[in-house]
C-alpha positions in Angstrom: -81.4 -43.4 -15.4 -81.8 -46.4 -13.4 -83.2 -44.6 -10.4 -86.5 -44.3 -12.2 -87.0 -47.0 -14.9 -86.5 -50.1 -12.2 -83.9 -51.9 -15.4 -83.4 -55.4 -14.0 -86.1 -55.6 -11.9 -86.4 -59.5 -11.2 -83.5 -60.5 -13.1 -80.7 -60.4 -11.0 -78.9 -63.7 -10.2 -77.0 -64.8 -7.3 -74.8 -67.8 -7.0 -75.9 -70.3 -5.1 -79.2 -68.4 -4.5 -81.9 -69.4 -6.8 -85.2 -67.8 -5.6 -87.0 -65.0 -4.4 -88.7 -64.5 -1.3 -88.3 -62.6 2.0 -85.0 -63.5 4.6 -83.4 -62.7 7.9 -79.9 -63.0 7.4 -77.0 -63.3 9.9 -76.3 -59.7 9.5 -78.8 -57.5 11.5 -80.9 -56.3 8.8 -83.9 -58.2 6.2 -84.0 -58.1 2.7 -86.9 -58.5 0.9 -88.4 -58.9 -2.8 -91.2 -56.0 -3.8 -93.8 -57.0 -6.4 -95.0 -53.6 -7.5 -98.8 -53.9 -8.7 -100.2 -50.0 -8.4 -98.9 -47.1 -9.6 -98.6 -43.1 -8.0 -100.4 -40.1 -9.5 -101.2 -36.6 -8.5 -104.6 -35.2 -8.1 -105.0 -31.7 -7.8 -107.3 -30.5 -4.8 -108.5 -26.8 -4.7 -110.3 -26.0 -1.8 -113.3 -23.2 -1.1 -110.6 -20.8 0.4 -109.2 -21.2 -3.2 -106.0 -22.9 -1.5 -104.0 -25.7 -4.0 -102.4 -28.7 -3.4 -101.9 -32.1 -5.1 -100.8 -35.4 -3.6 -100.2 -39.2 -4.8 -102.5 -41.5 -4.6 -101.5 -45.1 -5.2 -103.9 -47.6 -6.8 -103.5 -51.2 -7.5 -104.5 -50.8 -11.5 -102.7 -48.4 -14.1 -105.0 -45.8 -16.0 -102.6 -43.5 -17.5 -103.6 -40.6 -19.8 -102.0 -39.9 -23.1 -101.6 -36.7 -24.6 -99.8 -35.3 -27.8 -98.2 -31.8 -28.4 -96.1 -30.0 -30.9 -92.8 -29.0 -30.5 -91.4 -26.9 -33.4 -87.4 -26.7 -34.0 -85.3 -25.0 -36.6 -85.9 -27.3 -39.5 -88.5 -29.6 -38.8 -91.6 -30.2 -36.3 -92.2 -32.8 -34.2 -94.8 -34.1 -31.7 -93.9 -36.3 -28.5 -96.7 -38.1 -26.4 -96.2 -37.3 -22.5 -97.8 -39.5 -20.3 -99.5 -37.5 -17.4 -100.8 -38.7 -14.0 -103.7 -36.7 -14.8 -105.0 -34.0 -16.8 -106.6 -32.8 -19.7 -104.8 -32.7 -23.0 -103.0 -29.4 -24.4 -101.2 -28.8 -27.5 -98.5 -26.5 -27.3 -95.1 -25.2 -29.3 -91.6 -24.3 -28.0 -87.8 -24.5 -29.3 -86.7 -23.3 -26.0 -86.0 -25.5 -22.7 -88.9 -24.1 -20.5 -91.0 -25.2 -17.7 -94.8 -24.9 -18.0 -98.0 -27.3 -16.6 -101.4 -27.5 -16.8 -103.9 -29.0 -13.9 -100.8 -29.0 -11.5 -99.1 -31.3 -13.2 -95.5 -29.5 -14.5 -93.4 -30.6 -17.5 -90.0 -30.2 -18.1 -88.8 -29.8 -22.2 -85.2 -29.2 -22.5 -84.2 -29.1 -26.1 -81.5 -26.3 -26.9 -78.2 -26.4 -25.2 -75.4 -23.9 -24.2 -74.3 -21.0 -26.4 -76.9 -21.1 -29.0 -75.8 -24.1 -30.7 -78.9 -26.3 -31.1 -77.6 -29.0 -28.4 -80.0 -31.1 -26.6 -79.4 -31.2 -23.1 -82.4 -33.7 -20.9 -80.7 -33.5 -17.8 -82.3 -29.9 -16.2 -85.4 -30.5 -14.5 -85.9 -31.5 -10.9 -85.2 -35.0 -11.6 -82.0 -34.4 -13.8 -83.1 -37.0 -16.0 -85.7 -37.7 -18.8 -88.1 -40.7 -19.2 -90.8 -40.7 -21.6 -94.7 -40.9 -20.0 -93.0 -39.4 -16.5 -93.5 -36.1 -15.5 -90.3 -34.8 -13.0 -92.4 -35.0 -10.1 -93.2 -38.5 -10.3 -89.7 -39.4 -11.4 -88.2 -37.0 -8.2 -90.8 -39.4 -6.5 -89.6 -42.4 -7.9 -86.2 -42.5 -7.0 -86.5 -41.4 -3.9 -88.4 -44.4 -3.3 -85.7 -46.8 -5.1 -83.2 -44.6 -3.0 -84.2 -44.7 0.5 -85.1 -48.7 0.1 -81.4 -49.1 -1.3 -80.2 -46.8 1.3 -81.9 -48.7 4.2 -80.1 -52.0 3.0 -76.8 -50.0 3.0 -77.0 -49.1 6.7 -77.7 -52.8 7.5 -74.6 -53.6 5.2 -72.7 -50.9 7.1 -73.6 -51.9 10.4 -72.6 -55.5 9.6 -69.4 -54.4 8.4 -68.3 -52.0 11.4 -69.5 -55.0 13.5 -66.9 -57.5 11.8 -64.2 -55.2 11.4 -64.3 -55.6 7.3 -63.2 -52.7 5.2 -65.7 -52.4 2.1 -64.1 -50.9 -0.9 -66.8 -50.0 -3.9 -64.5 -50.5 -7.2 -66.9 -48.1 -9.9 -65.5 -47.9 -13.7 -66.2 -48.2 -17.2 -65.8 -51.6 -18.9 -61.8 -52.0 -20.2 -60.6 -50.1 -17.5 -58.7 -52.5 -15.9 -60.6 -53.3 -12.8 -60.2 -57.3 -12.7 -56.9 -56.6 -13.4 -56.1 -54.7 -10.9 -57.8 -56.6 -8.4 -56.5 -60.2 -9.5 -53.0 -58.2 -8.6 -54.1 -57.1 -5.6 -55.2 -60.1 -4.3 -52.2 -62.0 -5.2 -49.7 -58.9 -3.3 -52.2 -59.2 -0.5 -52.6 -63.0 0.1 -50.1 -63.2 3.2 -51.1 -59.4 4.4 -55.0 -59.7 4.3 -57.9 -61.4 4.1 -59.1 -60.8 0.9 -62.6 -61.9 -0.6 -64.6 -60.2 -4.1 -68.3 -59.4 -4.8 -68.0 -59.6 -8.8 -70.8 -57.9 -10.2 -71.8 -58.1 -14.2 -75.0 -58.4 -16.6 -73.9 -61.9 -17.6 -71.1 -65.2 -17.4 -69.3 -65.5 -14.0 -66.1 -65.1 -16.7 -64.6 -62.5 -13.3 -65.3 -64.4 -10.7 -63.6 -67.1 -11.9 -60.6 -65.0 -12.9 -60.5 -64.4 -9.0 -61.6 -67.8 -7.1 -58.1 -68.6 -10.0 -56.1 -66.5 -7.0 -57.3 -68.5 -3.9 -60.1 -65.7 -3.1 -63.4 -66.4 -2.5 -65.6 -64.9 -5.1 -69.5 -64.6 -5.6 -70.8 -63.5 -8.8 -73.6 -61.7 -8.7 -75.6 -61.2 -12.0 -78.0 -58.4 -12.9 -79.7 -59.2 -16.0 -80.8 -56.0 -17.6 -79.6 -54.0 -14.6 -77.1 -51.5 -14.7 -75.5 -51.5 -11.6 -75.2 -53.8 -8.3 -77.1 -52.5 -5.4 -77.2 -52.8 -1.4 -79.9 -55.9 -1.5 -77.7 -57.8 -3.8 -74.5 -56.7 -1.9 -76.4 -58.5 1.5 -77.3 -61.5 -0.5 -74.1 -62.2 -1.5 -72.2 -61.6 2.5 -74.5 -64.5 3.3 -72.5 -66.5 0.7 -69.1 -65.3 1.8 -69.2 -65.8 5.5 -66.5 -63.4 5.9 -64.0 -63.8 8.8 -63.6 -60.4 10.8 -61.2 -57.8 9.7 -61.6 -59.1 6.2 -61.2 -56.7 3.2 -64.0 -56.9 0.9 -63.7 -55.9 -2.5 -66.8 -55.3 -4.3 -66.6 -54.8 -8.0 -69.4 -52.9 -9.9 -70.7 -53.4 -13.2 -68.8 -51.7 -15.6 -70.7 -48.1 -15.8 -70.0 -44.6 -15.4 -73.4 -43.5 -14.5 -75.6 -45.4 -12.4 -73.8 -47.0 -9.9 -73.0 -43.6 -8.6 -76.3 -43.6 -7.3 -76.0 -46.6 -5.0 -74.7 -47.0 -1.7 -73.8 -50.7 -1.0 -72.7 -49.7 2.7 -68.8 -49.5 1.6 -66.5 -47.2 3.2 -65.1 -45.8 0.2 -66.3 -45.7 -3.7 -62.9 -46.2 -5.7 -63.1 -44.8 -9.4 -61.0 -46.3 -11.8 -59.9 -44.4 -15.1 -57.6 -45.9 -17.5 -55.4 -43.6 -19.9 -56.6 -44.7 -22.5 -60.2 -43.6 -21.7 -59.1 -39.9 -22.3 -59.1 -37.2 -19.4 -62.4 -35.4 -19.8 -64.0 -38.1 -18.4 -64.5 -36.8 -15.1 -66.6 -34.0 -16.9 -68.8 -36.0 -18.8 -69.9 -38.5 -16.0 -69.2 -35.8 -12.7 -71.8 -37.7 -10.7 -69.4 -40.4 -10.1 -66.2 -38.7 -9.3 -67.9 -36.6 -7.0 -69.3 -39.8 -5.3 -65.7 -41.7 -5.6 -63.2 -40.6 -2.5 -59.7 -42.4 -4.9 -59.4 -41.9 -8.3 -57.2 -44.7 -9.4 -55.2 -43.2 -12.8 -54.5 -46.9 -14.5 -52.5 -48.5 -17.2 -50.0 -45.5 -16.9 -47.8 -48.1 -18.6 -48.9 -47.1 -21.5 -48.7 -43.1 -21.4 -45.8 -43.1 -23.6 -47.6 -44.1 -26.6 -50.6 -42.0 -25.9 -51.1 -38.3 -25.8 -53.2 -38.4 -22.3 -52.4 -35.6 -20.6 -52.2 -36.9 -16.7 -52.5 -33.3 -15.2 -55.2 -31.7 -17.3 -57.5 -35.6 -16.1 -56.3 -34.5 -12.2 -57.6 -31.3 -12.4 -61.1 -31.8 -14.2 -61.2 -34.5 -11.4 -60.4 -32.1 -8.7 -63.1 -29.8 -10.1 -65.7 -31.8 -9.5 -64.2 -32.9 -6.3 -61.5 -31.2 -4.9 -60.8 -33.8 -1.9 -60.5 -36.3 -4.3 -56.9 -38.4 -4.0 -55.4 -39.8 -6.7 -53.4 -42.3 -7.6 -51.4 -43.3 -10.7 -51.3 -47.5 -11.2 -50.5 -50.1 -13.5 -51.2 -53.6 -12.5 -48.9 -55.2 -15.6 -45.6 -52.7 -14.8 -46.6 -52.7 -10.9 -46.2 -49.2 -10.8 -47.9 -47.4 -8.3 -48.9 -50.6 -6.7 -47.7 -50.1 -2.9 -49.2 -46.8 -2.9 -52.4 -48.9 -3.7 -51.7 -51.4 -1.3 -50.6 -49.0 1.5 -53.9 -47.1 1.4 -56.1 -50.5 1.3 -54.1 -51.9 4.7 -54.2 -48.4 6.6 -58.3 -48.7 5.7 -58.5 -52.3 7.2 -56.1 -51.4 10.0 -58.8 -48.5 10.9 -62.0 -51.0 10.4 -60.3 -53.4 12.4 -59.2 -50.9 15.3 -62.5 -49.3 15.3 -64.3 -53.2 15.9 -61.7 -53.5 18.6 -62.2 -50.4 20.4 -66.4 -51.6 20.3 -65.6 -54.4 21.4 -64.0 -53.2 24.9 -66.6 -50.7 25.2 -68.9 -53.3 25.0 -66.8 -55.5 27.7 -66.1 -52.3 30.0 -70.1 -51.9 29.9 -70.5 -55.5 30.9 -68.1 -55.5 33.5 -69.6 -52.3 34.9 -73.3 -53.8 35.1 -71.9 -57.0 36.6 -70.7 -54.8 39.4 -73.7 -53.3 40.2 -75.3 -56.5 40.1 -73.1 -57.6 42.7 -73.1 -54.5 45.0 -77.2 -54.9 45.0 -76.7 -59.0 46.2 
């Protein structure tokens, strides 16, 4: 998972932005570019009282450790190298998922599945994710790092957004589900009801963003190379591009992905999934992380349900188990159906982000007023 492997790093591309160093931006927050050069690993401490702990240590030079072991399955052996902060090397054999460690360092192997039937399943340690040369620890450590710097721009991208009235909508699918589509149509039913502009994120070509500027709405493309998923940095980068008017509706959409961008606030209001029927309806329980991040589920192409066997309710209710407040809505941007339902809940969003900069906005006069009295009863 992205949170821990840094895909992307240094790749991303911005148009009209075509290097990398630190900026203050118009909005109230910085972004800046990191240069990692060190690394973290634990070192165990015991002390005379024969108390234990361990803590990171971050050095500017990498000195990792490699050790081998054995695992032995039903049918074959196999050894994997694990990469260790530190630590002496072991050998060891297991078929089972356990947990075991050695000089404080714990280790997660997770090869047997469910109900006895030999499935592999890397996704039940701390971290919820695998990496090989990373112990859970460090990755737990990892992405909470990438987190809580993503998370910082988010606020900044929040605050900037609740300051200007615009309504941030975080479009989240997989590729070929319909999301330019959809929001080429939506542009063109909002161009005299809203001010509309698109954050178009993909690994390569600027092929979307042009499909939009083709509507009238401005557009930035943002690329991310390798990357996976857009995150709050990019997202600032390209409001500086934009110059959005207040009580704008910002439409952000996400590289095409199921998994990652779940991860990443970009400092929207709401995280719009987008499943087309012809996807299948079990997708909410293969990727839950991003339906339970995602507030609408947008059901699209229901055009076409006649010719498939999709079963509408069964996708609803594997949604609603791994999020029962999620709202739904069925859409098809080529028959139009479902469209002002679409519509309706986009414009009652940006008539609450724009009521909500108002109501600041006298508070923020009332205040003045109130100081410029007392001013005036002190002369």
């Amino acid at each position: 998972m992205c949170t821990v492997c840094g895909c992307g790093q240094g790749e991303t591309k911005i148009e009209g932005h075509e290097h990398e160093h630190e900026h203050d931006h118009s909005h109230p927050h910085t972004h800046e570019h990191d240069h990692d050069h060190g690394h973290v690993h634990g070192h165990e401490h015991t002390h005379p009282d024969g108390t234990s702990h361990s803590h990171p240590h971050e050095h500017g030079h990498v000195h990792p450790h490699v050790h081998s072991h054995e695992h032995s399955h039903t049918g074959h052996d196999h050894g994997h190298d694990h990469l260790h902060d530190a630590g002496a090397g072991h050998d060891h054999s297991h078929a089972d998922s356990e947990l075991h460690g050695e000089g404080g360092q714990m280790h997660y192997h997770e090869h047997k599945g469910s109900a006895g039937k030999g499935d592999l399943h890397y996704g039940l340690g701390p971290a919820h994710a695998h990496a090989p040369g990373l112990t859970q620890e460090r990755m737990v450590r990892i992405e909470q790092d990438i987190l809580g710097k993503n998370n910082r721009y988010a606020d900044g991208n929040r605050k900037h957004f609740a300051e200007h009235g615009i309504f941030a909508v975080n479009l989240v699918s997989s590729p070929g589900s319909g999301k330019t589509t959809l929001l080429v149509k939506t542009i063109e039913l909002l161009k005299d009801k809203a001010k509309v502009a698109v954050v178009e994120g993909d690994q390569q070509t600027s092929n979307d963003a042009d499909r939009i500027r083709a509507t009238g709405a401005p557009a930035i493309q943002v690329n991310t190379g390798k990357g996976c998923h857009l995150d709050a940095h990019m997202v600032g980068h390209a409001l500086e591009r934009l110059a959005l008017p207040d009580d704008s509706l910002l439409m952000i959409e996400n590289v095409g992905n199921l998994v990652c961008p779940a991860a990443f606030d970009l400092g929207e209001a709401h995280k719009v999934v987008i499943l087309s029927v012809t996807e299948g309806e079990d997708k909410p329980l293969k990727y839950p992380d991003m339906f339970n991040a995602a507030d609408l589920m947008i059901l699209n192409k229901v055009d076409l349900l006649p010719y498939l066997t999709f079963d509408v309710a069964k996708c609803v209710e594997f949604a609603r188990r791994v999020n029962p407040k999620l709202e739904v809505l069925q859409v098809s941007a080529t028959s139009g159906a479902g469209m002002g339902e679409w519509l309706g809940w986009l414009l009652a969003g940006l008539a609450q982000a724009k009521g909500s900069r108002e109501a600041n906005v006298d508070l923020l006069k009332k205040r003045i007023a109130e100081l410029e009295a007392a001013l005036a009863a002190k002369g």
